[in-house]
Every structure is written in C-alpha cells, then in structure tokens.
C-alpha positions in Angstrom: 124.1 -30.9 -96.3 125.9 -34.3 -96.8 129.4 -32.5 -96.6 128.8 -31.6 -92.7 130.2 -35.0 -92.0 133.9 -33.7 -94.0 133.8 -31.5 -91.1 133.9 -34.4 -87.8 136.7 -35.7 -86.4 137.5 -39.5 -87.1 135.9 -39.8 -83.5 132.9 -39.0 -84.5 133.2 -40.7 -88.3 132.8 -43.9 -86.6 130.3 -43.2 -84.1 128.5 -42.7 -87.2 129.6 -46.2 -88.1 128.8 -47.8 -85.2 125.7 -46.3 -84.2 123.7 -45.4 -87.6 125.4 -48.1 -90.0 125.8 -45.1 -92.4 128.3 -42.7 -93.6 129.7 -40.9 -96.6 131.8 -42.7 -99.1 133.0 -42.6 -102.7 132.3 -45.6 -105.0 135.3 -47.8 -103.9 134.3 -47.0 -100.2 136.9 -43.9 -99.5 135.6 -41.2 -97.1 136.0 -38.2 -99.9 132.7 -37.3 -101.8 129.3 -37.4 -100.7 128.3 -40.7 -100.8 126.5 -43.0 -98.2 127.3 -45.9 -97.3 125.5 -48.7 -95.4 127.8 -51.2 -93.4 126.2 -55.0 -93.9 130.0 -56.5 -92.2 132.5 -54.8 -90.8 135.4 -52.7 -92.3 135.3 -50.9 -95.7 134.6 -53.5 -98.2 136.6 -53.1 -101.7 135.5 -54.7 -105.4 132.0 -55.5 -105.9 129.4 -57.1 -104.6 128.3 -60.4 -105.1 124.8 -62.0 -104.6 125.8 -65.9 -104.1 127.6 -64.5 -100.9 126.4 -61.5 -99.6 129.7 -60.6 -98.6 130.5 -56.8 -99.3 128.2 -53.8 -99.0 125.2 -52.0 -100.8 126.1 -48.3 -101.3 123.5 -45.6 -101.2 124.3 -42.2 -102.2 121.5 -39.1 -102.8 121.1 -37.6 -105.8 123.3 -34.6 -107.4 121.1 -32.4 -105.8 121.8 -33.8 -102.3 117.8 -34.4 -101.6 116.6 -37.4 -100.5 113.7 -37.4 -102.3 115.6 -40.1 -104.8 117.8 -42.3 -103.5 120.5 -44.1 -105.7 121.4 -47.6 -104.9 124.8 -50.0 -106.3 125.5 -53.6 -105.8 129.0 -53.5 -108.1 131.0 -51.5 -106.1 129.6 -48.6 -107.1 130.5 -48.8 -111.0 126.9 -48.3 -111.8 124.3 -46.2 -110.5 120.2 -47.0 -110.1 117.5 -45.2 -108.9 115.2 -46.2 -106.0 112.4 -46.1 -108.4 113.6 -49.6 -110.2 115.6 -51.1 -106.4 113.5 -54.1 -106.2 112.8 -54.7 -109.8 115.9 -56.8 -110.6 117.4 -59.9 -109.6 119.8 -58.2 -107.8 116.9 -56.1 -106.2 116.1 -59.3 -105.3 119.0 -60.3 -103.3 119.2 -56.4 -101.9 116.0 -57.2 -100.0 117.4 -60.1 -98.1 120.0 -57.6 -97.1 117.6 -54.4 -96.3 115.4 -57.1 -94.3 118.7 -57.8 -92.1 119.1 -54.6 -91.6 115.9 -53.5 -90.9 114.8 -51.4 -94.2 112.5 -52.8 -96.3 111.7 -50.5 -98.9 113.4 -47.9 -100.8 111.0 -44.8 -98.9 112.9 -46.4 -95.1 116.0 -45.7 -96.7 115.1 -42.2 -98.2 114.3 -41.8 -94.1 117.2 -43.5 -92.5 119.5 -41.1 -94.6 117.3 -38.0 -93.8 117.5 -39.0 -90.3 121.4 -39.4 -90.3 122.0 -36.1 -91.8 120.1 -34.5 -88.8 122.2 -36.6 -86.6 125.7 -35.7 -88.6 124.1 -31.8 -88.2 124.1 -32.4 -84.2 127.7 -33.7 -84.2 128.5 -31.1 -86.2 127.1 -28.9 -83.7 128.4 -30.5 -80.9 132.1 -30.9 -81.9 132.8 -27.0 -81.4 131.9 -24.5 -78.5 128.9 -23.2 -78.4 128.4 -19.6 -78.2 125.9 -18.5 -75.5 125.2 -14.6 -73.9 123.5 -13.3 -70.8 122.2 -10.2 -71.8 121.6 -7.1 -69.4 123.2 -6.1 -66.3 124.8 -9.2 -63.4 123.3 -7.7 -60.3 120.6 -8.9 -58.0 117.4 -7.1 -58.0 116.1 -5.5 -54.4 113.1 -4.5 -55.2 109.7 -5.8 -53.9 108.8 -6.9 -57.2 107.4 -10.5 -57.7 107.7 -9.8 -61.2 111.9 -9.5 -60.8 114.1 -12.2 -60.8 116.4 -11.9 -57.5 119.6 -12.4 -59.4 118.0 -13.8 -62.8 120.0 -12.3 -65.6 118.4 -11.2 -68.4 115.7 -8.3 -69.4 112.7 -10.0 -67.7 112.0 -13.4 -66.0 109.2 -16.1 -66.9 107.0 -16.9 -63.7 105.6 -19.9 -63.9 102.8 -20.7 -61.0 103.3 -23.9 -58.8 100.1 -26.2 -59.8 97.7 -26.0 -56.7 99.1 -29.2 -55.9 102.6 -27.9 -55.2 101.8 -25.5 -52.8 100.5 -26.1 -49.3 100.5 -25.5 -45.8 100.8 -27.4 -42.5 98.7 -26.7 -39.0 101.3 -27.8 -36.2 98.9 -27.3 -33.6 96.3 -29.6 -35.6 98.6 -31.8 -37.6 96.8 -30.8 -40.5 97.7 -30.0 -44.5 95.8 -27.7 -46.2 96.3 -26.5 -50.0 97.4 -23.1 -50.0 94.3 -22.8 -52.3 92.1 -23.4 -49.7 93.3 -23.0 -46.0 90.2 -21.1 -45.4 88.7 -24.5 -45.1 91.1 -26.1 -42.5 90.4 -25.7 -38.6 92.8 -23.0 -37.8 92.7 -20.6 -41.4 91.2 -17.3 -42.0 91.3 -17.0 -45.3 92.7 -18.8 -48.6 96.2 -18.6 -49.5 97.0 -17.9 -45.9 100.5 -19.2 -45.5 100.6 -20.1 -41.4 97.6 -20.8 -39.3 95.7 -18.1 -37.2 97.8 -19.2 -33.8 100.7 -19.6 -35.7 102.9 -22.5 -33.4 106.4 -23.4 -33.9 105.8 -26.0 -36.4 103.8 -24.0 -38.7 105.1 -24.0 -42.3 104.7 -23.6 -45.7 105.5 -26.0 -48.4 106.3 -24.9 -52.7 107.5 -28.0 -54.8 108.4 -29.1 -57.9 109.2 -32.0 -59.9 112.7 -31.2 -60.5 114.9 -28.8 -58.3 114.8 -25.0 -58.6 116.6 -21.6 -57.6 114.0 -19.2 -57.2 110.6 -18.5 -56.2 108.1 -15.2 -56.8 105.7 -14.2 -53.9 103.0 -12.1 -54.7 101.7 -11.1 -51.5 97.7 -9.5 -51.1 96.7 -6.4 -48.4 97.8 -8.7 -45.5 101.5 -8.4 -45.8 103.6 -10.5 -43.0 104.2 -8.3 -39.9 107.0 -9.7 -37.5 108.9 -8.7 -34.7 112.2 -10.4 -35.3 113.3 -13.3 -37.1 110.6 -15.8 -37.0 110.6 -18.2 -39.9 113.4 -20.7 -41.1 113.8 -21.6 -45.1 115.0 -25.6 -44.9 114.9 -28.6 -47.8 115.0 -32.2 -47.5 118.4 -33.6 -47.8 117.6 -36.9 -47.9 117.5 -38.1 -44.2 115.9 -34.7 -42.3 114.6 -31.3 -42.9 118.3 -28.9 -43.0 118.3 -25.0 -43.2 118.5 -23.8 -46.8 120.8 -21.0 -47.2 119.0 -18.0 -49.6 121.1 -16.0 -51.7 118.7 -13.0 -51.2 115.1 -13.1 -50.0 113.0 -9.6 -51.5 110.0 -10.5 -49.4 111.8 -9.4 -46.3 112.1 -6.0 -45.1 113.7 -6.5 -41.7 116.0 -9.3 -43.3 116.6 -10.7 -46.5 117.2 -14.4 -45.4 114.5 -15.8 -45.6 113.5 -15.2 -41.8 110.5 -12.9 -42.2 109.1 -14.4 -45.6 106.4 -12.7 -47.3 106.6 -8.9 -45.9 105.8 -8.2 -49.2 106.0 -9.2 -52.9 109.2 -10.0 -53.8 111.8 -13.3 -55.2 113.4 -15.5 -53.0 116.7 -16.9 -54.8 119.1 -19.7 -53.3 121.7 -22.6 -55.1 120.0 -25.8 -55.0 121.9 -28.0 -52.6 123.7 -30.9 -54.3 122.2 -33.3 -51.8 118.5 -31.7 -52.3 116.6 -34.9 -52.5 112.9 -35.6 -53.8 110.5 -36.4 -50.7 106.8 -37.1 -50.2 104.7 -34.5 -47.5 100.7 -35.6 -47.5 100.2 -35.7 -51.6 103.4 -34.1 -53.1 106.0 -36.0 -54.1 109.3 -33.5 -55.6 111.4 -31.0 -54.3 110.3 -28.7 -51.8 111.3 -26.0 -50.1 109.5 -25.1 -46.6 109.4 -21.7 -45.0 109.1 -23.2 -41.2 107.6 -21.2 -37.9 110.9 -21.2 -35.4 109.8 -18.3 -33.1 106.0 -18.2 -32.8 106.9 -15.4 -30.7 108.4 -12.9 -33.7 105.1 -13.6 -35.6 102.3 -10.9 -35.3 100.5 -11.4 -38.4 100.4 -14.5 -40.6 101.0 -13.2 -44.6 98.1 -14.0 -47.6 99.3 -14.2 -50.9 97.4 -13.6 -53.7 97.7 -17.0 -55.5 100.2 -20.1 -56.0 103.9 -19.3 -55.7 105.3 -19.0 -59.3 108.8 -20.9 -60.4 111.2 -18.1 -61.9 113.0 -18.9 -65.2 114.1 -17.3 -68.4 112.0 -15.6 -70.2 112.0 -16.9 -74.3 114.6 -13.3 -75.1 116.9 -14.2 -72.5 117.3 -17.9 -72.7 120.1 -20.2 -74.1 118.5 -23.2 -75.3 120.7 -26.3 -76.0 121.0 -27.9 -79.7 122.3 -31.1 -78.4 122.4 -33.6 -75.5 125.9 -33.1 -74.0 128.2 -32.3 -71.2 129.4 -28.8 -70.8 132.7 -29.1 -69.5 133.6 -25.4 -69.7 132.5 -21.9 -69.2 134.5 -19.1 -71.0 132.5 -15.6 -70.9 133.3 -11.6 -70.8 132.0 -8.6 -69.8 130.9 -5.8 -72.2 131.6 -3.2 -69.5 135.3 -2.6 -69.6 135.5 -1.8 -65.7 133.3 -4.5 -64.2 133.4 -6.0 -60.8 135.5 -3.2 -59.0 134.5 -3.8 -55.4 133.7 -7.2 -54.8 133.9 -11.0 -57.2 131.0 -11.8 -58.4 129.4 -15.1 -58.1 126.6 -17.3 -59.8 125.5 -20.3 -61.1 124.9 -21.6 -65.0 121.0 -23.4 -64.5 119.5 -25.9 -66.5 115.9 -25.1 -65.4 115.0 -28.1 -67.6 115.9 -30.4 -65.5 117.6 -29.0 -62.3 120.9 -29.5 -62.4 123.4 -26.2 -62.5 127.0 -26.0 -62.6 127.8 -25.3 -59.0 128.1 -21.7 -57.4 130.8 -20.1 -59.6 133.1 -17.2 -58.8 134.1 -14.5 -61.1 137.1 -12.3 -60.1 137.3 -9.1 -59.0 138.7 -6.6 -61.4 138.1 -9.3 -64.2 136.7 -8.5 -67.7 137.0 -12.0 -68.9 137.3 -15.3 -67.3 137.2 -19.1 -68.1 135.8 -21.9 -65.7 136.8 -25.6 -66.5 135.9 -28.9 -64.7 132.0 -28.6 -65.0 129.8 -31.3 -65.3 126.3 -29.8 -66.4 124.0 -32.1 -68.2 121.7 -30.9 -71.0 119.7 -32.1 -73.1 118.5 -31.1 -76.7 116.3 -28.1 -76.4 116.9 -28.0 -72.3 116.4 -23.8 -71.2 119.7 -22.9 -69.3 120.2 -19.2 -67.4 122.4 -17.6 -65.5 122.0 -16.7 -61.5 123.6 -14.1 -59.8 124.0 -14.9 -56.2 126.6 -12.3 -55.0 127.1 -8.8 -56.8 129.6 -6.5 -56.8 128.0 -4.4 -55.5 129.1 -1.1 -57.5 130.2 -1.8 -60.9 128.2 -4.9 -62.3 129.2 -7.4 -65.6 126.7 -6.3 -68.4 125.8 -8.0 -71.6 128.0 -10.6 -71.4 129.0 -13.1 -74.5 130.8 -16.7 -74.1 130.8 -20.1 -75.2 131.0 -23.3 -73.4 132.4 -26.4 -74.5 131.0 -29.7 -74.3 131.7 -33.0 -74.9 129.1 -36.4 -75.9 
C-alpha cells in the first residue's frame, strides 16, 4: 500500500508534506523505501536526533508487512528501530512525547491512525493524478414515449425517480392568491381534487411549482384518469434567474401531445428534460426555499381541463447500474469518450450535458459531431466531490443513427 506514493508526482509528494506532515522516507530521510516520515521543522533533516534540542525529526515507518497494526518509531536517524509497544518507555520516549504533543499525537494508537489515514489520502492522489475512466452505457437518444418511468434523454438502461417531498411541490390560485400543496389542493377555495395542478377556473396566473435543494434537469409526471386537455398552447415552463421569473427552455417535454415544449404540460405521463440555466438562482415562494421550476397558465383560454397527477413529481437521476460515481473531490477539466457503434451520429450532432446530480452543477450543453465516432471536449469546469453521482443527458439526438455504449475518461485536476 505504502508504495502508492512512488507513484505521485513531486507535486503531489509535498502536498503530502505540507498538508499531512507525513511521507515516505528511508532512514537518512531519502524518498526511496517505504518509510514514513513525520516533519517536526522544515526540510529533510540528516544525522540523528538529539533530545537537548529537538532539532531534527522522529521517523515512523510500518512494519515489514506494511500494516499498521505496529508501528516502528527512531530517534537516531533511523540507525535503530523500536516498536510502538516500548515508545514511551525510555528516556527518549520521554522527550518523543514533548514532540507528538506539538504535533498533536499523543500516543503510539494516534499515530498507528494518522498513518492509516495518510495512506487513504496517498490512495486518493493516486487516484486522482490519472484520468478517470467513466461509460454511459446503452443507446444516446431521447426517449418519446409517455412513460414517467423513462428518462427524456437520461442515458443508461433505466432511470432512478426520486419523488419531490410534499413540500417541494405546490400550486398557486391567481384568482385567490392562494398556495396550496399539490398534496392537498382539494382543500383550497378553487380545487377539485388533490394533486390538481391549476385551479378549477384556471386564470392566467395559475401555476405549478416542483423544487429542489440543488438544481436539476429533469422531472417525471405521472398523470391519473384526468389527463390535461388543451386547445393550443396554454402553459409556459419559466425559473427564477435571480431578479424575475424567465422562460425555461425544455429539451423535450413527453407530457405533451400537441407539443413537446413544455406548453401543454401533463397530457399524459411522461419526463420533462431541460439544461439548468447557469444563472438559475435559489428563491423562496410561500414555504419553499431551492430551485424551482414553474409550469405557468399564459392562455387561460387554450385550457379545457386542468390535469391530476397521481402523486409528487419525482427528480430523475441514474439509476445505481448506470451511474459514474466520483473517487475523489476534483475538477474535471476534460471529457474524452467514443462510440461503440462504428457509424454513429449520421444525420444530425448530437448534444448533451455531463450532470453532477449531487450537487447541480453540469458541464454545460456539449456538442458531439456529426459523423464522429470519438471526440474529446477540454475547458470544463465540473466540480465533484468524493462519491458525488454524475450522468449523462441527451438533449438533441441524431435522430437516426444514435452513439451506443459509450466508454471515456475525464481528466481532472485538485
């Protein structure tokens, strides 16, 4: 395990140093077995170490096994060896102490953990120093069906839904100026029955609110027996932008069957998929605070029948098959993947966005060329963290040859 650090750069050798105070060493301090040593100055100390002055360093190293379970210690420069078992129980265990204190170990069983815990960090900057191989499984298309169960442009073999808390989803009365919880709207002035998205007299001004605590790219609407029914385009999708209420513009909208933007929402079950704006900012309407997205009444007179649904809204993401989940906080920086079908992307380019559904953020709409197997995109700046879920989402398709099973790697920097 210890010899994962042989493998780093000097770049990351001394954020070692610098950050963790530890790092391999032979006895006279050269980086070239596996050794630890702990820094109690600065610079690689040489000779041995002396307890009138302190000056110098104590050297841990693990056993021949490389397990931490016994921990060696040397305060001559690393001429002799002792076990943690006797580390106190000399004078110069004595003066050690002093120097552990300092440094914020006090007994031998700390430093058994703070090498433990700097091997798991050398195994992350290990991982980190080199690409990252990702894939995106099944085919690159957009799915048209009126499925809520379908991601609208998720790749992968099935999507995660993951319902909006009651809390997120809710609906506003114009002509009463009233909020109701989706949940519930049978108990507001103007509502029929629960989970009834606009009001029985549906006004310009009606609308209907899903949220979340961090931004999202696509929603699943499972509608009940009372399907929308519209005449024309009636509804407009919008988010907050910081300052007003602006038109979102939807990548697809399944829920439609006179239109797929997003104008005749909820004509039947379906997913609704867009890029979240850059400037998508968190708001508070009534109770929510977060990121919402509103379907809004425009044309009260296009509306003929106000849709149910059967319950909250659900959040599409990965399901645990299809997603890439991050070993390390970092910046990806680059995108290099191919196609596994040899003749993709014949008609039109394709175009989609890498998501971090962990915490909102996504690479920016990307475009994938026309009559091109394999492709690299550089300049990103995608933030993940350790263990953060990331997908792909298709937002324009070829339309006749799609990219399938698709293998990459992305580089990243910390």
């Amino acid at each position: 395990m210890a010899n994962a650090l042989f493998k780093l750069s000097a770049n990351f050798r001394n954020r070692i140093i610098k950050s963790a105070g530890l790092r391999l060493a032979d006895a006279a301090g050269r980086d070239t077995t596996t050794y630890y040593e702990m820094m109690t100055g600065t610079g690689v100390p040489s000779g041995a170490y002396h307890l009138a002055t302190g000056n110098a360093a104590v050297y841990f190293r693990e056993d021949a096994a490389d397990i931490a379970t016994s921990v060696y210690y040397t305060v001559d420069g690393g001429t002799t060896w002792a076990t943690s078992a006797s580390v106190f129980a000399s004078t110069a265990g004595a003066g050690l102490i002093g120097i552990l204190d300092a440094l914020g170990i006090i007994t031998a069983t700390d430093v058994e953990g703070a090498l433990a815990e700097n091997r798991q960090a050398i195994d992350v900057l290990e991982a980190v120093e080199r690409p990252w191989p990702i894939s995106a499984l099944g085919p690159w298309a957009i799915d048209g069906d009126a499925a809520a169960t379908n991601g609208a442009g998720l790749v992968g073999v099935a999507p995660a839904l993951v319902p909006v808390a009651p809390d997120n989803a809710f609906c506003f009365d114009f002509t009463n100026s009233e909020y109701n919880l989706l949940s519930v709207t049978s108990g507001g002035t103007d509502y029929t029955a629960d989970f009834q998205i606009f009001s029985d007299t549906f006004a310009d001004g009606d609308a209907f609110y899903v949220g979340n605590s961090v931004p999202f790219c696509e929603i699943a609407t499972d509608v009940t027996a009372t399907v929308g029914v519209y005449g024309g385009a009636a509804i407009t999708p919008e988010y907050w932008n910081g300052a007003a209420w602006v038109t979102l513009t939807l990548a697809i909208d399944n829920t439609g069957t006179t239109g797929t933007t997003g104008t005749t929402y909820a004509e039947r079950d379906g997913a609704t998929s867009f890029v979240p704006p850059a400037d998508w900012a968190s708001t508070t309407v009534d109770a929510f605070t977060g990121f919402l997205v509103r379907f809004r009444v425009t044309t009260t007179a296009n509306v003929t029948t106000p849709a149910v649904l059967a319950d909250e809204p659900s959040l599409v993401t990965p399901d645990l098959d299809s997603a890439i989940l991050t070993p390390a906080s970092a910046t990806i920086t680059a995108l290099h993947l191919a196609s596994a079908f040899i003749t993709p992307g014949t008609a039109n380019d394709t175009k989609f966005i890498l998501m971090n559904y962990t915490t909102g953020q996504h690479s920016g709409e990307l475009t994938w060329p026309q009559d091109t197997r394999a492709y690299n995109w550089s300049a990103l700046a995608l933030a993940v963290n350790a263990f953060d879920t990331l997908g792909f989402m298709v937002t324009a398709e070829d339309g006749t040859n799609e990219h399938l099973n698709v293998v990459g790697s992305v580089n990243v920097s910390i």
